[in-house]
Structure formats: structure tokens, C-alpha cells
mmCIF entry with sequence, helices, sheets and N, C-alpha, C, O atoms, coordinates in Angstrom:
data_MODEL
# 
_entry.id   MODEL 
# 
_entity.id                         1 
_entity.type                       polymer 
_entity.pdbx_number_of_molecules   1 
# 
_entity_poly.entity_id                      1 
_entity_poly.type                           'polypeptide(L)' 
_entity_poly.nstd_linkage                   no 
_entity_poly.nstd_monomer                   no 
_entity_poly.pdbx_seq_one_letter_code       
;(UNK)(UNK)(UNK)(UNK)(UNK)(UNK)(UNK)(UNK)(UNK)(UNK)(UNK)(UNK)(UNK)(UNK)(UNK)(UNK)
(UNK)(UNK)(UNK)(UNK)(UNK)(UNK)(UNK)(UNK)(UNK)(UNK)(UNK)(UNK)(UNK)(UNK)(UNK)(UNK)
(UNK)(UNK)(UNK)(UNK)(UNK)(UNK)(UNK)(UNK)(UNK)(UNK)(UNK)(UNK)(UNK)(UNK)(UNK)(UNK)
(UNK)(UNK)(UNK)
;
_entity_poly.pdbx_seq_one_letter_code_can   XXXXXXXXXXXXXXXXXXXXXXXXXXXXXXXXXXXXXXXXXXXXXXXXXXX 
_entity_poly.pdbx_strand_id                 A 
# 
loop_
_entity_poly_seq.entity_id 
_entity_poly_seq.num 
_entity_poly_seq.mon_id 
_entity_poly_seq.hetero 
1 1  UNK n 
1 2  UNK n 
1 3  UNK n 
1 4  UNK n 
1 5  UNK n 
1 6  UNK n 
1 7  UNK n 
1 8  UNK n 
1 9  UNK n 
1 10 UNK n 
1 11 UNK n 
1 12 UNK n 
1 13 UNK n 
1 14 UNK n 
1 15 UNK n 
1 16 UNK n 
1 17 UNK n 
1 18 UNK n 
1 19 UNK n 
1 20 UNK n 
1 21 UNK n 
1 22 UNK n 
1 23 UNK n 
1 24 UNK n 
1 25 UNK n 
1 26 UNK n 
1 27 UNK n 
1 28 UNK n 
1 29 UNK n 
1 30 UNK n 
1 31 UNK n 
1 32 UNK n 
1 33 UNK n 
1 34 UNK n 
1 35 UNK n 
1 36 UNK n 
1 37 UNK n 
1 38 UNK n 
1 39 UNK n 
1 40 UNK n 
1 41 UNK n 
1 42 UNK n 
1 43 UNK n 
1 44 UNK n 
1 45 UNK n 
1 46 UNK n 
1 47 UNK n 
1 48 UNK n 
1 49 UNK n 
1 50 UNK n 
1 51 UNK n 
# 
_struct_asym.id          A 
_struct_asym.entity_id   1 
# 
loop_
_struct_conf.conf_type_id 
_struct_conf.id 
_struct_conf.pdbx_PDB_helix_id 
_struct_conf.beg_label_comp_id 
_struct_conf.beg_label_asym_id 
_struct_conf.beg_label_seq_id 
_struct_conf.pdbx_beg_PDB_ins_code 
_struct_conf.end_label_comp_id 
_struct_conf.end_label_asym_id 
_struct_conf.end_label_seq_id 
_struct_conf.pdbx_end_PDB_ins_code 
_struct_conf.beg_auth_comp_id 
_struct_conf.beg_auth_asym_id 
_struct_conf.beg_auth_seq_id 
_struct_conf.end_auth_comp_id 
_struct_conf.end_auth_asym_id 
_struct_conf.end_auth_seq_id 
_struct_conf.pdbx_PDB_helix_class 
_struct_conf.details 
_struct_conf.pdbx_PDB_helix_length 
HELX_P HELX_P1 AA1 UNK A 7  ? UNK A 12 ? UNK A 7  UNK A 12 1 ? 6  
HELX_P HELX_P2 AA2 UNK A 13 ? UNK A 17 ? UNK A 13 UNK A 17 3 ? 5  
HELX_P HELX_P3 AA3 UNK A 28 ? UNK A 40 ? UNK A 28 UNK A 40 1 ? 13 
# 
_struct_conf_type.id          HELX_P 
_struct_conf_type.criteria    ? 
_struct_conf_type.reference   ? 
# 
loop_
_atom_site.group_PDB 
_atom_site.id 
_atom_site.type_symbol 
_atom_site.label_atom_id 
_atom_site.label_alt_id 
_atom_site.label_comp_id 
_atom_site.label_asym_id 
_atom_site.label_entity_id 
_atom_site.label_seq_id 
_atom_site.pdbx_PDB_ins_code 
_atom_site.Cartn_x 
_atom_site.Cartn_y 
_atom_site.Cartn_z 
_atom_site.occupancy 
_atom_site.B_iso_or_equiv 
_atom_site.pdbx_formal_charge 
_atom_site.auth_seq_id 
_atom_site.auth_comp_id 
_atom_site.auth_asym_id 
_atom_site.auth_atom_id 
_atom_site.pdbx_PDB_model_num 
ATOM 1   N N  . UNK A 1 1  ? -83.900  152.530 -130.401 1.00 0.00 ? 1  UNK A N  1 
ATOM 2   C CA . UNK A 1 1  ? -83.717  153.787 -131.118 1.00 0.00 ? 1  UNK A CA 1 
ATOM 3   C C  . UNK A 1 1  ? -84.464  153.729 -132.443 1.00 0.00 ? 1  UNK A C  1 
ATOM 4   O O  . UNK A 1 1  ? -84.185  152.945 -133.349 1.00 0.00 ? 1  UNK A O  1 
ATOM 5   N N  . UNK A 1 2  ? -85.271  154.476 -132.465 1.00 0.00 ? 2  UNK A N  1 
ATOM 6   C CA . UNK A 1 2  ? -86.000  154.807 -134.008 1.00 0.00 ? 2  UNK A CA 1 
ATOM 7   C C  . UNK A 1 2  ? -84.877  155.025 -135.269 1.00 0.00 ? 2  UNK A C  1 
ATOM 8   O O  . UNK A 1 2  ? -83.764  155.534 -135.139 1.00 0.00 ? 2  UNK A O  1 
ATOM 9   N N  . UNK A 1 3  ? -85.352  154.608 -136.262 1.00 0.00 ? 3  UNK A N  1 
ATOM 10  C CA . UNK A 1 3  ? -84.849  154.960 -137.524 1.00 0.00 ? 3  UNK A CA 1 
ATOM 11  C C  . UNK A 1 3  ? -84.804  156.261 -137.807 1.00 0.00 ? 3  UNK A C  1 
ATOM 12  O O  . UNK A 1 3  ? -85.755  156.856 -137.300 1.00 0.00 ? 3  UNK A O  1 
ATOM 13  N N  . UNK A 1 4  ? -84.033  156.983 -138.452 1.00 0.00 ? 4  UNK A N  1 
ATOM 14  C CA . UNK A 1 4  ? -83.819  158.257 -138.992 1.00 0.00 ? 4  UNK A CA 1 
ATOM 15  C C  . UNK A 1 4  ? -83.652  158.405 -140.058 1.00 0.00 ? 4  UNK A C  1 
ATOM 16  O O  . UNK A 1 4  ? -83.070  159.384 -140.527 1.00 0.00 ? 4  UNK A O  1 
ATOM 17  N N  . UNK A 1 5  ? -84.102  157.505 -140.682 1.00 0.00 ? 5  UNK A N  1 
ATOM 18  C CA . UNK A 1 5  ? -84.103  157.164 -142.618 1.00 0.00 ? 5  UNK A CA 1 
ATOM 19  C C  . UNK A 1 5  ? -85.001  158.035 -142.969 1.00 0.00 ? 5  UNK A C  1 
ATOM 20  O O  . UNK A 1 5  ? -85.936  157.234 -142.966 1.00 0.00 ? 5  UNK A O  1 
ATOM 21  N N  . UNK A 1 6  ? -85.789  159.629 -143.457 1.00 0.00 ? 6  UNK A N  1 
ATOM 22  C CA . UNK A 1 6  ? -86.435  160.302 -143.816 1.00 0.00 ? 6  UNK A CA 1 
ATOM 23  C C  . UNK A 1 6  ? -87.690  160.353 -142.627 1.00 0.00 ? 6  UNK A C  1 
ATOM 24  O O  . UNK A 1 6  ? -88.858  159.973 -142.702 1.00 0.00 ? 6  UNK A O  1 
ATOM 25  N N  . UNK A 1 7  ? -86.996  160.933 -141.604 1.00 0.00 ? 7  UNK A N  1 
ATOM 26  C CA . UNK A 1 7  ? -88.093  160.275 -140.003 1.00 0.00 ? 7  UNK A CA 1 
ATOM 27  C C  . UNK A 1 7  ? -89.468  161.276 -140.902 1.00 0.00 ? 7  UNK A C  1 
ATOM 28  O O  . UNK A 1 7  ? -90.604  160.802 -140.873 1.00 0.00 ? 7  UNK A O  1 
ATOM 29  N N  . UNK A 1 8  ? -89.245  162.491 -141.574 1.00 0.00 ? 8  UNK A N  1 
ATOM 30  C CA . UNK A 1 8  ? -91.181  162.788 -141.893 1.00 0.00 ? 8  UNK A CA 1 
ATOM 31  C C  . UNK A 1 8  ? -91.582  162.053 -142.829 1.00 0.00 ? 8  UNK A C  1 
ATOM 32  O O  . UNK A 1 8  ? -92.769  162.171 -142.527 1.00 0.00 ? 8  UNK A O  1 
ATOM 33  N N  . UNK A 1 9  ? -91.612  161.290 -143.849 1.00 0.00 ? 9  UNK A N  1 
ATOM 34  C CA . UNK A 1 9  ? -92.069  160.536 -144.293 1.00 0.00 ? 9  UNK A CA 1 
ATOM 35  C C  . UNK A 1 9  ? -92.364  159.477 -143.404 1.00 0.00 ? 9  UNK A C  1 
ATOM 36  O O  . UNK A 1 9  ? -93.388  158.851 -143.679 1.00 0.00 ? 9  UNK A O  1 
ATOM 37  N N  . UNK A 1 10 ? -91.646  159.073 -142.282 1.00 0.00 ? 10 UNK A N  1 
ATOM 38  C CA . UNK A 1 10 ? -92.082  157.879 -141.626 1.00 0.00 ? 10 UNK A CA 1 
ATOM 39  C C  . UNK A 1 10 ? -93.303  158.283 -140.455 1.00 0.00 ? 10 UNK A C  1 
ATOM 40  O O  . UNK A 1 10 ? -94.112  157.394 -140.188 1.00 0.00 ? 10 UNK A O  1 
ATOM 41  N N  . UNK A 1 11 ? -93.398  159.252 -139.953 1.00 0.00 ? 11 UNK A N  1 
ATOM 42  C CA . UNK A 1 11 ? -94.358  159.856 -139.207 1.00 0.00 ? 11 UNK A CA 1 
ATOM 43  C C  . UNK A 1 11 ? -95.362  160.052 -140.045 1.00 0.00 ? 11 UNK A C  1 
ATOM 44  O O  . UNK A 1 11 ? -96.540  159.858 -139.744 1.00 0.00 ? 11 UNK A O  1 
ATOM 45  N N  . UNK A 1 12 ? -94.834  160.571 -141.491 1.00 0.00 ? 12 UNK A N  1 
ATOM 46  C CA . UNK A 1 12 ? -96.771  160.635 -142.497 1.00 0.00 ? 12 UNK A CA 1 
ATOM 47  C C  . UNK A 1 12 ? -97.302  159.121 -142.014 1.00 0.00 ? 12 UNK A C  1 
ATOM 48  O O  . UNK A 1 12 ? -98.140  158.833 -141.160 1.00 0.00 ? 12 UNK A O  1 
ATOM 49  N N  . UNK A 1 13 ? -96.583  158.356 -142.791 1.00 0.00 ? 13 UNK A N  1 
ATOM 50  C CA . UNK A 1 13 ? -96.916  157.139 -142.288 1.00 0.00 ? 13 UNK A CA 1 
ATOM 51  C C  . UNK A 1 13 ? -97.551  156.469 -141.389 1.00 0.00 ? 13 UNK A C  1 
ATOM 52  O O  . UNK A 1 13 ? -98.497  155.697 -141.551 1.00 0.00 ? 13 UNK A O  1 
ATOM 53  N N  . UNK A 1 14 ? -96.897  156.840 -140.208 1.00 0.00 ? 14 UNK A N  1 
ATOM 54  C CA . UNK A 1 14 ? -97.489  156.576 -139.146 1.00 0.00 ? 14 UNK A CA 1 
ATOM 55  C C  . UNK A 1 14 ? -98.589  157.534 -138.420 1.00 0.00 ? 14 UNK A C  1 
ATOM 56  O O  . UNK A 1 14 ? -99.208  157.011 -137.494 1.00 0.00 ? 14 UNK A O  1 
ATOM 57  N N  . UNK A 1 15 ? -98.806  158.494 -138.654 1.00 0.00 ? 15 UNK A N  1 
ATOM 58  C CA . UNK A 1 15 ? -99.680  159.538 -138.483 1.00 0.00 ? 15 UNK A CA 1 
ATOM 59  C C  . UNK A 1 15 ? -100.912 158.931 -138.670 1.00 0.00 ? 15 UNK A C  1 
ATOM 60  O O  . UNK A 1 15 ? -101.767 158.682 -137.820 1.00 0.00 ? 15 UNK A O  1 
ATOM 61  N N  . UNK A 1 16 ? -100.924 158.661 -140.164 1.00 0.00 ? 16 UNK A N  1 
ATOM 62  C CA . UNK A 1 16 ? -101.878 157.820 -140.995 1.00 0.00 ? 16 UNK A CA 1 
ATOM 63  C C  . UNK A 1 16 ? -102.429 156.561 -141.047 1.00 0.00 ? 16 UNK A C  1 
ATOM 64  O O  . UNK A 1 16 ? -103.546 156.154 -141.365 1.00 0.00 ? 16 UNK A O  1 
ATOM 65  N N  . UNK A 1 17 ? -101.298 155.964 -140.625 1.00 0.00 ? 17 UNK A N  1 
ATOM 66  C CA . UNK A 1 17 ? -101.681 154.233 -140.015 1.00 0.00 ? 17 UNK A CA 1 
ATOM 67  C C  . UNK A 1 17 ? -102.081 153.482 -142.098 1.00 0.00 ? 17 UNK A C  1 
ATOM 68  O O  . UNK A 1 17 ? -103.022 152.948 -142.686 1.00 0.00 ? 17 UNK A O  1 
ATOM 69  N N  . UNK A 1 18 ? -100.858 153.875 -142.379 1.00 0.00 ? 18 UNK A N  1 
ATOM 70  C CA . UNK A 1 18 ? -100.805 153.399 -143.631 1.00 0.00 ? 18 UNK A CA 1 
ATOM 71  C C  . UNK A 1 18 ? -100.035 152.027 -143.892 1.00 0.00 ? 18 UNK A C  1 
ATOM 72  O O  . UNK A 1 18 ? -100.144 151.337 -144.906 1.00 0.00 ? 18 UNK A O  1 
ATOM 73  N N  . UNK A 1 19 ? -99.178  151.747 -142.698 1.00 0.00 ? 19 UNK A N  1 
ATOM 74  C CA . UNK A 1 19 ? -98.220  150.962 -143.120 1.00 0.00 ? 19 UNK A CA 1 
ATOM 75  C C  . UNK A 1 19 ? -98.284  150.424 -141.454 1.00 0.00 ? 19 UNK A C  1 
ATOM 76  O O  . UNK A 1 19 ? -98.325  151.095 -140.424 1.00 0.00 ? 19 UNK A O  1 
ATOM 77  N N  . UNK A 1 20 ? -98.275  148.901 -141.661 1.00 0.00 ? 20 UNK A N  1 
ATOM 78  C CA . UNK A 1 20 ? -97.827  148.128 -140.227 1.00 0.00 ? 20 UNK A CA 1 
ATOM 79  C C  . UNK A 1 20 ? -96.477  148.640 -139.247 1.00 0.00 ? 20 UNK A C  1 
ATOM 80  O O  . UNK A 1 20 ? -95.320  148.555 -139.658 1.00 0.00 ? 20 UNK A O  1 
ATOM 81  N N  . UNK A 1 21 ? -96.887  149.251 -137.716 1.00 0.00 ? 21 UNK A N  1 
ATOM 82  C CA . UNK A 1 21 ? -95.959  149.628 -137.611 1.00 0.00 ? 21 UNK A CA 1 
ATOM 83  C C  . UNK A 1 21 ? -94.209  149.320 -137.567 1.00 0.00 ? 21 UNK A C  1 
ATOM 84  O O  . UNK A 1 21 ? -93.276  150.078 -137.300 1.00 0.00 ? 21 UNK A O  1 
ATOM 85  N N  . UNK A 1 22 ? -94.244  147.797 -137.974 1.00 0.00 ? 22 UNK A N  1 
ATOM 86  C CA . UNK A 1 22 ? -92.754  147.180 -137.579 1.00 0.00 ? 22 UNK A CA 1 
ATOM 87  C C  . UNK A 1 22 ? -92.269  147.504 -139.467 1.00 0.00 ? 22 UNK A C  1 
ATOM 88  O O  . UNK A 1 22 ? -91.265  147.191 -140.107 1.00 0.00 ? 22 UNK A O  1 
ATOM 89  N N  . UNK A 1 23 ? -93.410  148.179 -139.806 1.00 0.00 ? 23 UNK A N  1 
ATOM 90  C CA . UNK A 1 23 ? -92.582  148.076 -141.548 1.00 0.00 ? 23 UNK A CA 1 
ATOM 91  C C  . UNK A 1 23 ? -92.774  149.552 -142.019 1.00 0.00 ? 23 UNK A C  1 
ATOM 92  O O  . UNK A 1 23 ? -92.939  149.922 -143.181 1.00 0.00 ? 23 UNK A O  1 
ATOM 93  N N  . UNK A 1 24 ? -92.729  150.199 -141.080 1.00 0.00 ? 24 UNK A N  1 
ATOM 94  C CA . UNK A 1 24 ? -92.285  151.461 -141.566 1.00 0.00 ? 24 UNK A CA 1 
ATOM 95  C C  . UNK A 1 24 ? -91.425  152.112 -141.889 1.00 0.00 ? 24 UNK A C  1 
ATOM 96  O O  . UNK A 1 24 ? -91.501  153.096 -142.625 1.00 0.00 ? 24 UNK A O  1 
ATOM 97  N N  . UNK A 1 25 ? -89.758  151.330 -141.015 1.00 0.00 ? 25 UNK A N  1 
ATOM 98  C CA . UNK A 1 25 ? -88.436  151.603 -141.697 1.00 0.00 ? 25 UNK A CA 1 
ATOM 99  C C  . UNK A 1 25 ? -88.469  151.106 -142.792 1.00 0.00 ? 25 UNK A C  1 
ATOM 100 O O  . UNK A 1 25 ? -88.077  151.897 -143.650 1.00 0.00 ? 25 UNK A O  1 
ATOM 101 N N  . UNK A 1 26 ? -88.982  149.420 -143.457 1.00 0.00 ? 26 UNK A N  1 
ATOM 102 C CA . UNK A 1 26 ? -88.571  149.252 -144.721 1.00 0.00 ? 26 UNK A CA 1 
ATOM 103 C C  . UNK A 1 26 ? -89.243  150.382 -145.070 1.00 0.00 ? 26 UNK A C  1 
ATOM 104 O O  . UNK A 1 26 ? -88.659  151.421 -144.760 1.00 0.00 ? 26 UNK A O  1 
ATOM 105 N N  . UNK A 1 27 ? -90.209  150.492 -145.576 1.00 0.00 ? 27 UNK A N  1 
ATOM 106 C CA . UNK A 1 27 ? -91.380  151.710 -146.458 1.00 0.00 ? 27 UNK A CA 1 
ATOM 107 C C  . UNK A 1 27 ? -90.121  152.827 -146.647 1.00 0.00 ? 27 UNK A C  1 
ATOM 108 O O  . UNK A 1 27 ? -89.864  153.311 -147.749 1.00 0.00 ? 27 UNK A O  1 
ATOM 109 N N  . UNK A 1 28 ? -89.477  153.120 -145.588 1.00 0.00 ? 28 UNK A N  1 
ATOM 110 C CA . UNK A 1 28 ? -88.637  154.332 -145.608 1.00 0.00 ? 28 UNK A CA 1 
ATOM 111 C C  . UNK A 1 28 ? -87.393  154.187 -146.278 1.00 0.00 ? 28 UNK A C  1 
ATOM 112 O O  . UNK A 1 28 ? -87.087  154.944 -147.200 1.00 0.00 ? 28 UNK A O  1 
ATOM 113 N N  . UNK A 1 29 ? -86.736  153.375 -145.930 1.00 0.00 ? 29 UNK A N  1 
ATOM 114 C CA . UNK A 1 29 ? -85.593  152.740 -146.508 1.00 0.00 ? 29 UNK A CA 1 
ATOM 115 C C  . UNK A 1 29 ? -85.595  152.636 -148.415 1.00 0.00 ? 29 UNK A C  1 
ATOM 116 O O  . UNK A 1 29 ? -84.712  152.844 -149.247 1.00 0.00 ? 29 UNK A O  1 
ATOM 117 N N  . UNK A 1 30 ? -86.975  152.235 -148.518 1.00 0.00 ? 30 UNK A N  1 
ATOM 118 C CA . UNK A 1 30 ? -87.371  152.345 -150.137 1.00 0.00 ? 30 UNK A CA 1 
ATOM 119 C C  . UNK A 1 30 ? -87.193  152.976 -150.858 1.00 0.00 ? 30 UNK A C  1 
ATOM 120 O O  . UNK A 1 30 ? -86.664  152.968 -151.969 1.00 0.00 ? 30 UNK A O  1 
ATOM 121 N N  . UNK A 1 31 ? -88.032  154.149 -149.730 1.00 0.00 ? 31 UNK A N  1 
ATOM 122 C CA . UNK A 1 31 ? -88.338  155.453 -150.500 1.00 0.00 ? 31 UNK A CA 1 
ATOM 123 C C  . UNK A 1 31 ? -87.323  156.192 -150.993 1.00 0.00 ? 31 UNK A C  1 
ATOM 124 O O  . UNK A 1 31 ? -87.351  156.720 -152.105 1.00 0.00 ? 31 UNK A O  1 
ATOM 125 N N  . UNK A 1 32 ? -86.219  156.273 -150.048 1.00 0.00 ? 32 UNK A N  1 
ATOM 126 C CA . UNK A 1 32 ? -84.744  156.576 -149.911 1.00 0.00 ? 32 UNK A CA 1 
ATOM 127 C C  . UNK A 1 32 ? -83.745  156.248 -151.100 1.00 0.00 ? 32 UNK A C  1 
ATOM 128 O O  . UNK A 1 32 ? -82.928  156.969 -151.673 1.00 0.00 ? 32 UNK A O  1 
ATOM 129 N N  . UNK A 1 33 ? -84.002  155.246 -151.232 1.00 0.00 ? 33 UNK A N  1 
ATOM 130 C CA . UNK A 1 33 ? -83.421  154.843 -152.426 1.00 0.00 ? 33 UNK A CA 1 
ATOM 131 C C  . UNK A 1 33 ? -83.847  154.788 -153.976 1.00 0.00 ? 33 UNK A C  1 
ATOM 132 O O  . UNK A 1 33 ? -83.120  154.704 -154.966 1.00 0.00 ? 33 UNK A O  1 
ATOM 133 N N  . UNK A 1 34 ? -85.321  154.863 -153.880 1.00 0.00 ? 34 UNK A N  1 
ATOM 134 C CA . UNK A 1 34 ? -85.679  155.757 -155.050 1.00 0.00 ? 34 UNK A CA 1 
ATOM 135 C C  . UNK A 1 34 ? -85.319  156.738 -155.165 1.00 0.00 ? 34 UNK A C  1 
ATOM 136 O O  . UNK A 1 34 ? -84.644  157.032 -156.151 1.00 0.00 ? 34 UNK A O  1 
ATOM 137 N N  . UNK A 1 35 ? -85.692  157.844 -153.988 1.00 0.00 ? 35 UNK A N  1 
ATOM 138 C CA . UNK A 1 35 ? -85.440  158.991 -154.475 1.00 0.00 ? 35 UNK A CA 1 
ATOM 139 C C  . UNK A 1 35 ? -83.736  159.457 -154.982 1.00 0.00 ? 35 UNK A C  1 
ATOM 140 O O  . UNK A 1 35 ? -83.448  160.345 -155.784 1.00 0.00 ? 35 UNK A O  1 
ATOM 141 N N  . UNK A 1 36 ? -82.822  158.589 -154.263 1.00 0.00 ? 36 UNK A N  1 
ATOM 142 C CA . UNK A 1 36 ? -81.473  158.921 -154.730 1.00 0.00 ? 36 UNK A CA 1 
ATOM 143 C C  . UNK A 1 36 ? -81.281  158.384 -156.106 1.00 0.00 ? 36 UNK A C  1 
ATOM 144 O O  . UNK A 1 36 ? -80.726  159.104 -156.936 1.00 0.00 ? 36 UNK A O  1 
ATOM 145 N N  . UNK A 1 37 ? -81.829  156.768 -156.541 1.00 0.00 ? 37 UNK A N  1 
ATOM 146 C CA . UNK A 1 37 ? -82.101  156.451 -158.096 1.00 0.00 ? 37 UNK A CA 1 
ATOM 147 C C  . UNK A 1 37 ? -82.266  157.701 -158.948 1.00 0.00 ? 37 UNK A C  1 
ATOM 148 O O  . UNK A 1 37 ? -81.363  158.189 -159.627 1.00 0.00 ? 37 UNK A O  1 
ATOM 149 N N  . UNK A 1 38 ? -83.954  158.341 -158.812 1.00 0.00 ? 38 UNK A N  1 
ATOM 150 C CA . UNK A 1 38 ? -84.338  159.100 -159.390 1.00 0.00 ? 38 UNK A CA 1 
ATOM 151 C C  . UNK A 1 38 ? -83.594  160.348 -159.670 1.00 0.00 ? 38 UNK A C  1 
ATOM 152 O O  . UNK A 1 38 ? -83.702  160.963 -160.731 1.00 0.00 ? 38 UNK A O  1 
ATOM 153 N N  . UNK A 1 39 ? -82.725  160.752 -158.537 1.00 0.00 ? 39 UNK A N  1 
ATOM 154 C CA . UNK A 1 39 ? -81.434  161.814 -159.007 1.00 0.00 ? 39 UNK A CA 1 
ATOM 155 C C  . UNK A 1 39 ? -80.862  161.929 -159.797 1.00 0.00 ? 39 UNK A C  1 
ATOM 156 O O  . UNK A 1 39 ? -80.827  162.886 -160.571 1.00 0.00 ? 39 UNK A O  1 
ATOM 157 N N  . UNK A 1 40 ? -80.172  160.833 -159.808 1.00 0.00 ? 40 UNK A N  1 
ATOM 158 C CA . UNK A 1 40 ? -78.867  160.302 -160.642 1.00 0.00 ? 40 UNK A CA 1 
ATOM 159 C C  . UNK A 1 40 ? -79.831  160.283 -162.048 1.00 0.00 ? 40 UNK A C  1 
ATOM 160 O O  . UNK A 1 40 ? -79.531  161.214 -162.795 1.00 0.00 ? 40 UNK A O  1 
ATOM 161 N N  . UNK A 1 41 ? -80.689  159.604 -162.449 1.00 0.00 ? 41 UNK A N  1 
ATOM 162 C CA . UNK A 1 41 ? -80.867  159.116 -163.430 1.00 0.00 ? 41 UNK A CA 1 
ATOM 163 C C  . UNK A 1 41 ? -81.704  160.126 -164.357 1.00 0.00 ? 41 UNK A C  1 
ATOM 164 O O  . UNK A 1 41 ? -82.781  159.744 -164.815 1.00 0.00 ? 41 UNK A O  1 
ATOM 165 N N  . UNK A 1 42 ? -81.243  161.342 -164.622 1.00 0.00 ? 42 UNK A N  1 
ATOM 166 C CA . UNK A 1 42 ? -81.837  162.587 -165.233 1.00 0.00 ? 42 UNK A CA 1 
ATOM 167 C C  . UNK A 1 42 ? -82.996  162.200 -166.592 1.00 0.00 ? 42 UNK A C  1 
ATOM 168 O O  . UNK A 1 42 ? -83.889  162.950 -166.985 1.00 0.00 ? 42 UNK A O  1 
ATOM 169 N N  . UNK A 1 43 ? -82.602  160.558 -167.237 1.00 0.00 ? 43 UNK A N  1 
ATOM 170 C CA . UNK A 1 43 ? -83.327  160.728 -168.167 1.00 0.00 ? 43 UNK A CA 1 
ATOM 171 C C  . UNK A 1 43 ? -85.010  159.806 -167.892 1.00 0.00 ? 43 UNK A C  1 
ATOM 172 O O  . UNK A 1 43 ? -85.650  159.192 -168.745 1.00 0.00 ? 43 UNK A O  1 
ATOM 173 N N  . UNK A 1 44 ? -85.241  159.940 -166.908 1.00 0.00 ? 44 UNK A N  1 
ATOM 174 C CA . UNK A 1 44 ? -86.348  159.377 -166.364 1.00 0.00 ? 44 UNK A CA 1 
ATOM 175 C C  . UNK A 1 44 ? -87.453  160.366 -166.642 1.00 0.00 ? 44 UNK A C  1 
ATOM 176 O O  . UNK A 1 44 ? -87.323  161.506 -167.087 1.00 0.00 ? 44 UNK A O  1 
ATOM 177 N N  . UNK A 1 45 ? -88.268  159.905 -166.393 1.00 0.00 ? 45 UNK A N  1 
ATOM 178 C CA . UNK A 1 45 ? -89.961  161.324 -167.117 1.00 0.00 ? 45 UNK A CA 1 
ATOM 179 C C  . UNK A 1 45 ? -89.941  161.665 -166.198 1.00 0.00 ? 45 UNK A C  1 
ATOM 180 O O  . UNK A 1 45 ? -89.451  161.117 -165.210 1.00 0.00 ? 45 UNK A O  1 
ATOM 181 N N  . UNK A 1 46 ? -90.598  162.913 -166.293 1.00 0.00 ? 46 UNK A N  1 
ATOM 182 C CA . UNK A 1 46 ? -90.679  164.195 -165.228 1.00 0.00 ? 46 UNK A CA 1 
ATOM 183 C C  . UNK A 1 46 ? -91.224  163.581 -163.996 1.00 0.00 ? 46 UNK A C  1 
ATOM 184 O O  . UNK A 1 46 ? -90.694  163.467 -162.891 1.00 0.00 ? 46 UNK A O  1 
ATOM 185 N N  . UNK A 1 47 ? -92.211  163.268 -164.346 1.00 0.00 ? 47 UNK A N  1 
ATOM 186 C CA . UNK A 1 47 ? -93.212  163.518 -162.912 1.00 0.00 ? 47 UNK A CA 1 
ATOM 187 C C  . UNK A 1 47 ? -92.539  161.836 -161.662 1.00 0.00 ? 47 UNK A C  1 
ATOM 188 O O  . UNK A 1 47 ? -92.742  161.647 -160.462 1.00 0.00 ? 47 UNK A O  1 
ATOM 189 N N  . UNK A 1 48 ? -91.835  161.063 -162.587 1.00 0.00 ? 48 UNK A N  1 
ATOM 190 C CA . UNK A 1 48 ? -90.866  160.283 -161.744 1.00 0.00 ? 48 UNK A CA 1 
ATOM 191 C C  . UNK A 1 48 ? -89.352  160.992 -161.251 1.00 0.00 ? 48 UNK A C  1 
ATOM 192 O O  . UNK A 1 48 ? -88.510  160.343 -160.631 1.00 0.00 ? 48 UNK A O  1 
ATOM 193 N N  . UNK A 1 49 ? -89.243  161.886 -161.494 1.00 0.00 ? 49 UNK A N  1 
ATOM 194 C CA . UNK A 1 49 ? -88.118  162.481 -160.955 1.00 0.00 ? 49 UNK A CA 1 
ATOM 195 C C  . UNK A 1 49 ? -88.169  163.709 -159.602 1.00 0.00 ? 49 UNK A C  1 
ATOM 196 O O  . UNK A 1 49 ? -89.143  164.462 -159.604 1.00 0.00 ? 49 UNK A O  1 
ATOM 197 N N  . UNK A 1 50 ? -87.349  163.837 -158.734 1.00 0.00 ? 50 UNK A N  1 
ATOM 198 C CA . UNK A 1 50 ? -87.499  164.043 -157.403 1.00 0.00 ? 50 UNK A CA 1 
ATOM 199 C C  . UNK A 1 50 ? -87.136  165.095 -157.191 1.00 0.00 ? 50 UNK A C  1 
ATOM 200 O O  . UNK A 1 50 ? -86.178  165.007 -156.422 1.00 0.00 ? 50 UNK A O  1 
ATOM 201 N N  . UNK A 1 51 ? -87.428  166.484 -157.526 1.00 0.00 ? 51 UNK A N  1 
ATOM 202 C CA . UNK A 1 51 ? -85.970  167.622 -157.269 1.00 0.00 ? 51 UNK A CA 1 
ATOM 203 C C  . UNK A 1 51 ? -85.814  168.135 -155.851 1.00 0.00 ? 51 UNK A C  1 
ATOM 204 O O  . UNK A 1 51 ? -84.886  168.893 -155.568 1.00 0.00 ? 51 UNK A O  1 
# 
């Protein structure tokens, strides 16, 4: 069963052949958790923050 951790970011990915395919859940998994970091943490600079 495929990952469902942000599956279009993981298809850019793989679309693209940016990332080895057995490490495309981590890549995703990452991203994921930045972007929920970047939520929470309102006093971060703009263009690092996720709306």
C-alpha cells in the first residue's frame, strides 16, 4: 500500500524523478512536518510560512 502522507507532493516527485523512488515517503513525511511546524509557529518570516 502506498503512502498517503501528501500523495501530490509525492507524485510531483515522482512525476519528476527528483527523489529515489524508495525515499519518497521520507521526502513526504518531511515536508509534512514542516509544514505543520510552520503553522504553529506564526513568528517565522513570511515567505517560510505555509497558509
Amino acid at each position: 500500500m502506498e503512502n498517503q502522507l501528501l500523495p501530490e507532493f509525492q507524485e510531483f516527485l515522482r512525476s519528476r524523478r527528483l527523489v529515489n523512488k524508495k525515499y519518497i515517503h521520507f521526502y513526504a513525511y518531511w515536508a509534512s512536518k514542516f509544514l505543520s511546524f510552520s503553522n504553529k509557529n506564526m513568528g517565522l518570516n513570511y515567505e517560510l510560512q505555509v497558509r
